[in-house]
GUKE-802570 format. One line per field, with one value per residue (C-alpha): residue number from 1; residue in three letters; x, y, z. Coordinates in Angstrom, 1 decimal. Layout:
BEGIN
resi	(NUM / ...)
resn	(ALA / ...)
u	(X / ...)
v	(Y / ...)
w	(Z / ...)
This chain:
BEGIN
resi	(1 / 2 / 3 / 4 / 5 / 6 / 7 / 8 / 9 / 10 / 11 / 12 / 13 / 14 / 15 / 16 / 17 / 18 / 19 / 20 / 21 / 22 / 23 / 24 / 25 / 26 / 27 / 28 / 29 / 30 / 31 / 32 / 33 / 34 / 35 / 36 / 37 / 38 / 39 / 40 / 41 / 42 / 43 / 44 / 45 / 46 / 47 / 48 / 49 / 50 / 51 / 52 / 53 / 54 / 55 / 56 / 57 / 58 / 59 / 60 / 61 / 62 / 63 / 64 / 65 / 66 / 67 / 68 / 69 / 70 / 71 / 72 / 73 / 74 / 75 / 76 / 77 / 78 / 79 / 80 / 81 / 82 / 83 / 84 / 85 / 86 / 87 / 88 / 89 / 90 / 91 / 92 / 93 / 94 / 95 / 96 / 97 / 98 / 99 / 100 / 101 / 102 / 103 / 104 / 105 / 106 / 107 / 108 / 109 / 110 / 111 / 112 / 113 / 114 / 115 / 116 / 117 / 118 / 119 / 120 / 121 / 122 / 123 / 124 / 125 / 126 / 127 / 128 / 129 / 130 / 131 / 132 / 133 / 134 / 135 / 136 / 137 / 138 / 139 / 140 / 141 / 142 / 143 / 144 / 145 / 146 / 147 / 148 / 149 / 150 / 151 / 152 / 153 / 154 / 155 / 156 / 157 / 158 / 159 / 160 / 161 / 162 / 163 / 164 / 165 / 166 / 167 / 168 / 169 / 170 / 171 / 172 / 173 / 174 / 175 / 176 / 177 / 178 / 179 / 180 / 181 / 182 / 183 / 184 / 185 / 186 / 187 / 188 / 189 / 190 / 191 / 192 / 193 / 194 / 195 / 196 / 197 / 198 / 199 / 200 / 201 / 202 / 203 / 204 / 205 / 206 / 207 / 208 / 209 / 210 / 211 / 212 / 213 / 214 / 215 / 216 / 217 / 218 / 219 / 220 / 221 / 222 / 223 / 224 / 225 / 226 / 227 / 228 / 229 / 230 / 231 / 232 / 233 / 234 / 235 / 236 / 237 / 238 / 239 / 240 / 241 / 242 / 243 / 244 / 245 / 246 / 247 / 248 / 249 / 250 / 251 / 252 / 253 / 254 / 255 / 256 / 257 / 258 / 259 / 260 / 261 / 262 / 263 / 264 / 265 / 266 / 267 / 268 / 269 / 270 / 271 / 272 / 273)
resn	(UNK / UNK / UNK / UNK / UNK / UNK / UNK / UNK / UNK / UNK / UNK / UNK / UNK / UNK / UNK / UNK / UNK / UNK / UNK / UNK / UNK / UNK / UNK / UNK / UNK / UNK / UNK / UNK / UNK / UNK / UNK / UNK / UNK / UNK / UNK / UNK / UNK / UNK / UNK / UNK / UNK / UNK / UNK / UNK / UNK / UNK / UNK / UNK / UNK / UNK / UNK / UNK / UNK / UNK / UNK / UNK / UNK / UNK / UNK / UNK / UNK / UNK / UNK / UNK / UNK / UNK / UNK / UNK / UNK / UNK / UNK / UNK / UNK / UNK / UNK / UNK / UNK / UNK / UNK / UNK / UNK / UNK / UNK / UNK / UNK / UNK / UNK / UNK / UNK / UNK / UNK / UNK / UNK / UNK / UNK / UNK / UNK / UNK / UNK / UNK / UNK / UNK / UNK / UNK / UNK / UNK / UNK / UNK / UNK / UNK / UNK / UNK / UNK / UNK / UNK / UNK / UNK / UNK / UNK / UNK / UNK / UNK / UNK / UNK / UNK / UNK / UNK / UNK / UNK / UNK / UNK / UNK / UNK / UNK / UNK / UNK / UNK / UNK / UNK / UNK / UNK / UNK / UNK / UNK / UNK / UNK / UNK / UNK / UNK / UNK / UNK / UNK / UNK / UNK / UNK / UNK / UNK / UNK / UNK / UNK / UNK / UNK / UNK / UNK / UNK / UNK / UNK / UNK / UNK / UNK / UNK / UNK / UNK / UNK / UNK / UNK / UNK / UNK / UNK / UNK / UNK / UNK / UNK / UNK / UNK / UNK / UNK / UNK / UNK / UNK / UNK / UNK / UNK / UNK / UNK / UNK / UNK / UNK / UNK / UNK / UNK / UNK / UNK / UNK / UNK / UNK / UNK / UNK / UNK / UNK / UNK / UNK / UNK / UNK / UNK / UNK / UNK / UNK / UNK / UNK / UNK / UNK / UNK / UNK / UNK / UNK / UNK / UNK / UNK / UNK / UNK / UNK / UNK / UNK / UNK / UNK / UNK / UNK / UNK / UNK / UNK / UNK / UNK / UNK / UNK / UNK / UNK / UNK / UNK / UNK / UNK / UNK / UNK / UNK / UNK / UNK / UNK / UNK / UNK / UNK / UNK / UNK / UNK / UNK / UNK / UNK / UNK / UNK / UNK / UNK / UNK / UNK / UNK)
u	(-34.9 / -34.4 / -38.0 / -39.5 / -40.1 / -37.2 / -35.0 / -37.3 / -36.5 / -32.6 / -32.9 / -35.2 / -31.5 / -30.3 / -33.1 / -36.5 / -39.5 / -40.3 / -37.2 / -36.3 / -39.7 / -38.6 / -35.5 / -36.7 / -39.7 / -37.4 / -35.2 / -38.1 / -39.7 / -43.2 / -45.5 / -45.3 / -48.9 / -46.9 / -44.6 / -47.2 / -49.3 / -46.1 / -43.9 / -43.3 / -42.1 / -38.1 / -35.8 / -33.3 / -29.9 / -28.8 / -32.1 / -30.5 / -27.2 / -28.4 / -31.0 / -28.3 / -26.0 / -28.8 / -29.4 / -25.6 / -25.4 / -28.3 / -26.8 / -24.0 / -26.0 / -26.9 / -30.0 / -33.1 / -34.0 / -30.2 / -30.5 / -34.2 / -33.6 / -36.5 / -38.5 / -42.7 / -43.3 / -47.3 / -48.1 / -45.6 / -42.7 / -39.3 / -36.0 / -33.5 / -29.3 / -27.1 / -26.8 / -29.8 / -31.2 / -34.0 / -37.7 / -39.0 / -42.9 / -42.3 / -41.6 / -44.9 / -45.8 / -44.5 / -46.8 / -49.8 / -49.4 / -48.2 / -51.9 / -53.8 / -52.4 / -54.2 / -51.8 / -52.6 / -56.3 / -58.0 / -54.2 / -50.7 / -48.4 / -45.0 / -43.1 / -39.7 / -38.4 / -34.7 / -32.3 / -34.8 / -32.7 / -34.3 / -37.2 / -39.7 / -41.4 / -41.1 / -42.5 / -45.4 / -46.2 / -46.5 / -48.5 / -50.9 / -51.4 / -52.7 / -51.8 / -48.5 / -45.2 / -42.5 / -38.5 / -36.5 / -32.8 / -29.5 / -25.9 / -25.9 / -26.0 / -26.0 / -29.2 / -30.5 / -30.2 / -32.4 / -34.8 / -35.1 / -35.7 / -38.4 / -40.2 / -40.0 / -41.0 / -44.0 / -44.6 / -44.4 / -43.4 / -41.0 / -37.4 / -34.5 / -31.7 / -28.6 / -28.3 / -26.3 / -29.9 / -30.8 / -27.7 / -28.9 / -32.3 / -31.8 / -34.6 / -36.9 / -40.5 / -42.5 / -45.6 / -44.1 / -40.8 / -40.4 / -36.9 / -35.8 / -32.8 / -29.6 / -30.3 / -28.1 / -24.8 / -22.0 / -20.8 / -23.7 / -22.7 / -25.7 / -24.3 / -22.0 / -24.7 / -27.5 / -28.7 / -26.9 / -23.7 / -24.7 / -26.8 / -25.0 / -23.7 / -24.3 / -27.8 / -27.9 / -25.2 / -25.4 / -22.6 / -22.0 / -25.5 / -27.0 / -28.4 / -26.3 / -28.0 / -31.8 / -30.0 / -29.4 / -32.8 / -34.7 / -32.6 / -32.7 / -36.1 / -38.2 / -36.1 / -37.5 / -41.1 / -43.8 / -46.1 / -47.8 / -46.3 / -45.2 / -41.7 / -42.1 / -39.1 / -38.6 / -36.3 / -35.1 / -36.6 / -35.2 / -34.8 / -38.5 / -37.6 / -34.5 / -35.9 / -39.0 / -36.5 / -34.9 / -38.3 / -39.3 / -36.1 / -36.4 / -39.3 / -42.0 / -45.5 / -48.2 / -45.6 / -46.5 / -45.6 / -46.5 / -46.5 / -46.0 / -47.7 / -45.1 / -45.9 / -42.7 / -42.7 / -40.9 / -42.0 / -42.3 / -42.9 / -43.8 / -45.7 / -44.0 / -45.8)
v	(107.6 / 104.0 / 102.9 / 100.5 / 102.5 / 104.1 / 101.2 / 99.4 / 102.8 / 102.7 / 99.2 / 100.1 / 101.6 / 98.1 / 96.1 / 95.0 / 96.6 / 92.4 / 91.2 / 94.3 / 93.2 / 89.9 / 90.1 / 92.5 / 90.6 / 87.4 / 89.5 / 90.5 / 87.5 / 89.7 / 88.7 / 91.7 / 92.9 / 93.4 / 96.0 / 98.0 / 98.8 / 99.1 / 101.4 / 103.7 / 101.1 / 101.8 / 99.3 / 97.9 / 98.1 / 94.8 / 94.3 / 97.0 / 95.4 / 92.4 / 93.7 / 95.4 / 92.4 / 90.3 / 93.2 / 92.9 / 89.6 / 89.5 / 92.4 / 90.7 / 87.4 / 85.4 / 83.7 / 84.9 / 81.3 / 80.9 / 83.9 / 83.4 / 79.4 / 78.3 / 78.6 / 77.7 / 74.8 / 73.5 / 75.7 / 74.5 / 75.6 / 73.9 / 74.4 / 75.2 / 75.3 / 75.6 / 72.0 / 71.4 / 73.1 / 75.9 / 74.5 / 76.1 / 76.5 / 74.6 / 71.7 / 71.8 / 70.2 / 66.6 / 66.4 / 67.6 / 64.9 / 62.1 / 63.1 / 63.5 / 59.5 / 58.6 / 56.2 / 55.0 / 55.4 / 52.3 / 50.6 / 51.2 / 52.6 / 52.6 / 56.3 / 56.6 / 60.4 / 60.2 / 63.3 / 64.5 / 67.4 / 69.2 / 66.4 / 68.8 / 66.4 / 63.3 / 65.0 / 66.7 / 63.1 / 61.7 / 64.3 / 64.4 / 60.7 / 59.2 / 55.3 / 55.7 / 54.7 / 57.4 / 56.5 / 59.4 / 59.4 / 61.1 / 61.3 / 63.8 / 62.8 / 66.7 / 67.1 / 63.9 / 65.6 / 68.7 / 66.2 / 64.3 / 67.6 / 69.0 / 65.3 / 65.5 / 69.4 / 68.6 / 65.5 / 63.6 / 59.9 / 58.3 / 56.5 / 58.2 / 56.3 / 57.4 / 56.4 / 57.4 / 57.0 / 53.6 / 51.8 / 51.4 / 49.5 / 46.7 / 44.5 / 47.3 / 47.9 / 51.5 / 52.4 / 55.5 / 57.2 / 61.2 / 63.1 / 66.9 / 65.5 / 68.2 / 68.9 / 72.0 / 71.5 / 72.1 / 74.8 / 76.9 / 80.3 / 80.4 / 78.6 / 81.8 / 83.9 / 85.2 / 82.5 / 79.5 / 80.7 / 79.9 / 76.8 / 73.2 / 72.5 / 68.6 / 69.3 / 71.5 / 70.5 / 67.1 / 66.9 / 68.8 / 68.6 / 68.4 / 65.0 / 62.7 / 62.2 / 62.1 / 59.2 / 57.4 / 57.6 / 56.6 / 54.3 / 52.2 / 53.3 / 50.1 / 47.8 / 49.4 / 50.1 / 47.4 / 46.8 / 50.2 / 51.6 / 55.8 / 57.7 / 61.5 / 64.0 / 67.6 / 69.0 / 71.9 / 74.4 / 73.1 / 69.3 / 68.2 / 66.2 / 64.5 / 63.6 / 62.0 / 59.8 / 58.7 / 57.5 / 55.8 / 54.5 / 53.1 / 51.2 / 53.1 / 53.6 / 56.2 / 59.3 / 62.9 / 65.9 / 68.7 / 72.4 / 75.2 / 78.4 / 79.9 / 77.3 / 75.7 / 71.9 / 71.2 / 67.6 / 64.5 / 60.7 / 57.2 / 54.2 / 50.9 / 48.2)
w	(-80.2 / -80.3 / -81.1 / -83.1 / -85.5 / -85.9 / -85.5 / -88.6 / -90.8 / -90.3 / -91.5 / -94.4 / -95.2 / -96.1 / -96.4 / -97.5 / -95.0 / -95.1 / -93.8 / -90.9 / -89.7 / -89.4 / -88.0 / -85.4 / -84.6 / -83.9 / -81.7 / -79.6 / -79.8 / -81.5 / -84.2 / -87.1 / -85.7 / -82.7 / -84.1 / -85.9 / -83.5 / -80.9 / -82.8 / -80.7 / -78.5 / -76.5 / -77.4 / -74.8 / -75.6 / -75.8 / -78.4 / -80.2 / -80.9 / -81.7 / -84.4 / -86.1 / -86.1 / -87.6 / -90.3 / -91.3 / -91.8 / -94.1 / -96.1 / -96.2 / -98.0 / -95.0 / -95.7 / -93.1 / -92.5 / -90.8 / -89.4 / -87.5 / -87.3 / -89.0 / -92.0 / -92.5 / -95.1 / -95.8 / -92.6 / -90.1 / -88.8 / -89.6 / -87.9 / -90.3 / -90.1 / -92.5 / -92.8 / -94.1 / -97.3 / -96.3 / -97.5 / -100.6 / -101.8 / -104.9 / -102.7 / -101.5 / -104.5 / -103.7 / -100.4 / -102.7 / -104.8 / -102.5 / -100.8 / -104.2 / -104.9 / -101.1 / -99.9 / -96.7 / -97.2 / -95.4 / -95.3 / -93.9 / -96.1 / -96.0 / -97.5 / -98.1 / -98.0 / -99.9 / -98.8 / -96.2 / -95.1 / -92.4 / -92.7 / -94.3 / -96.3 / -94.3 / -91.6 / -92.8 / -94.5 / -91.2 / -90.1 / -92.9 / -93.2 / -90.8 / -91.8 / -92.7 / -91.9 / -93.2 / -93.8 / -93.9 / -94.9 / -95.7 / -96.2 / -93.9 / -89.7 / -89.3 / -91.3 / -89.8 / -86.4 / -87.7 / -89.3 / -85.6 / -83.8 / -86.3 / -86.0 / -82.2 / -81.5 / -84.1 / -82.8 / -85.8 / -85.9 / -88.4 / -88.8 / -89.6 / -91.1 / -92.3 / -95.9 / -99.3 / -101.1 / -101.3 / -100.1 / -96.2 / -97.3 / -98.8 / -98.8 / -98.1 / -100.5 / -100.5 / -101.6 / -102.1 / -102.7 / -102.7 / -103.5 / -103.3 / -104.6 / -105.9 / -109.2 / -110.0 / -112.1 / -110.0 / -112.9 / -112.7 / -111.2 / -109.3 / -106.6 / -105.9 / -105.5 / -103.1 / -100.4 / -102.3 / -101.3 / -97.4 / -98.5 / -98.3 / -101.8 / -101.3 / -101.3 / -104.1 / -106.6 / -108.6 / -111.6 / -114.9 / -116.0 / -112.4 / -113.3 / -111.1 / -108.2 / -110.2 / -112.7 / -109.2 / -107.5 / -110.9 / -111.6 / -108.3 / -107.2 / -108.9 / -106.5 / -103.7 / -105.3 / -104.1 / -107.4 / -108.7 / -105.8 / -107.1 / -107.4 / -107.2 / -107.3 / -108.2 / -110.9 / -112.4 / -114.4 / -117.6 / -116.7 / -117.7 / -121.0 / -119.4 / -116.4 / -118.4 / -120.7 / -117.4 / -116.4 / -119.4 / -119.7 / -116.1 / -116.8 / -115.3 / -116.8 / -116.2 / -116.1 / -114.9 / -115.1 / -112.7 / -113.1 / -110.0 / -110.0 / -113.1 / -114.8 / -114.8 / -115.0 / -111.2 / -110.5 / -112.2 / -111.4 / -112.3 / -111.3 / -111.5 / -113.1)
């Protein structure tokens, strides 16, 4: 019969229980509570085909953010197309700490958000804090389109500015900068495997050690710090002790280190004097 149920255990077949769920719960438009207590629910045809087409392409590597269009980040929900790089947990930690330092408390602060992608972090920024005044830019004007829809369907309020980095802000002074820059090297054979294969390399690959684009936003951030004002960016698993010399070496005093739930050290930052 084609039922719920039955169509969730024929892709069981090829797939995590997690994921059919998923995918058949954005074809129907159904929360997953929906399913379970509806499995013996018929399916129309058209539903049908278009479950099993989903299950396919995720078989076949697709990531499920591409598939369903969208992907939750600090509790919100983010549109997400492949030309933008899907929102990860341990980038939660750059709004947690941008909060913890209370910028915009009893002031305006002004946030720059550098390779914003599909405007995750910009736009929760905005959202959180209530004084501030949140830059977002990238390279990209395909990403900056997903950042501009996410900020408009959440009703969020921020610039968008089509920038390589720094080089379309001259003149400009943040309290605040935060990066999700690239950070793998553009060797490691990761990026020919699972979701990364689908992802935009721009976004993920930075040189033969993966430091490129990192050496660049350290390096020009304290130009476009006002006074104390803070840099955070996340890293790679095994980048900690470079990233920290670039720092130092950059001039900036008072640098942390931050640890995600494995323990790994994923962001670190600076103050400028």
């Amino acid at each position: 019969m084609n039922t719920v149920k039955a169509a969730l255990a024929a892709a069981r077949e090829k797939l995590p229980a997690s994921e059919a769920r998923l995918l058949l719960g954005h074809v129907l438009d159904r929360p997953a509570a929906w399913l379970v207590a509806h499995d013996d629910a018929l399916l129309e045809e058209a539903d049908l085909l278009r479950f099993a087409s989903l299950v396919a392409r995720r078989k076949g590597g697709e990531p499920v953010a591409y598939l369903v269009g969208y992907r939750e980040f600090y509790g919100r929900e983010f549109a997400v197309l492949p030309a933008v790089l899907i929102p990860r947990p341990e980038t939660e930690m750059l709004v947690d700490l941008a909060l913890a330092q209370k910028v915009g408390v009893g002031t305006t602060a002004r946030i720059l958000d550098l390779g914003t992608g599909s405007g995750c972090i910009a736009v929760t920024l905005a959202l959180e804090i209530q004084q501030a005044e949140v830059t977002a830019v990238d390279a990209s004007a395909a990403a900056l389109s997903v950042a501009r829809e996410n900020a408009e369907r959440l009703g969020a309020t921020l610039r968008l500015q089509q920038s390589n980095w720094f080089d379309q802000l001259a003149g400009e002074t943040f309290d605040l900068i935060v990066a999700n820059p690239p950070y793998i090297a553009t060797t490691d054979p990761h990026l020919a495997a699972g979701d990364l294969r689908h992802e935009p390399e721009p976004a993920l690959a930075s040189g033969a050690d993966g430091l490129d684009a990192i050496r660049q936003i350290v390096a020009g951030a304290p130009r476009y710090l006002r006074p104390r004002g803070r840099l955070w960016l996340e890293h790679g698993y095994d980048q900690a002790a470079a990233v920290h010399e670039l720092l130092a070496a950059a001039g900036f005093d008072d640098i942390q280190q931050h640890r995600d739930v494995a323990g790994i050290v994923r962001v670190s930052g600076g103050r400028r004097s």
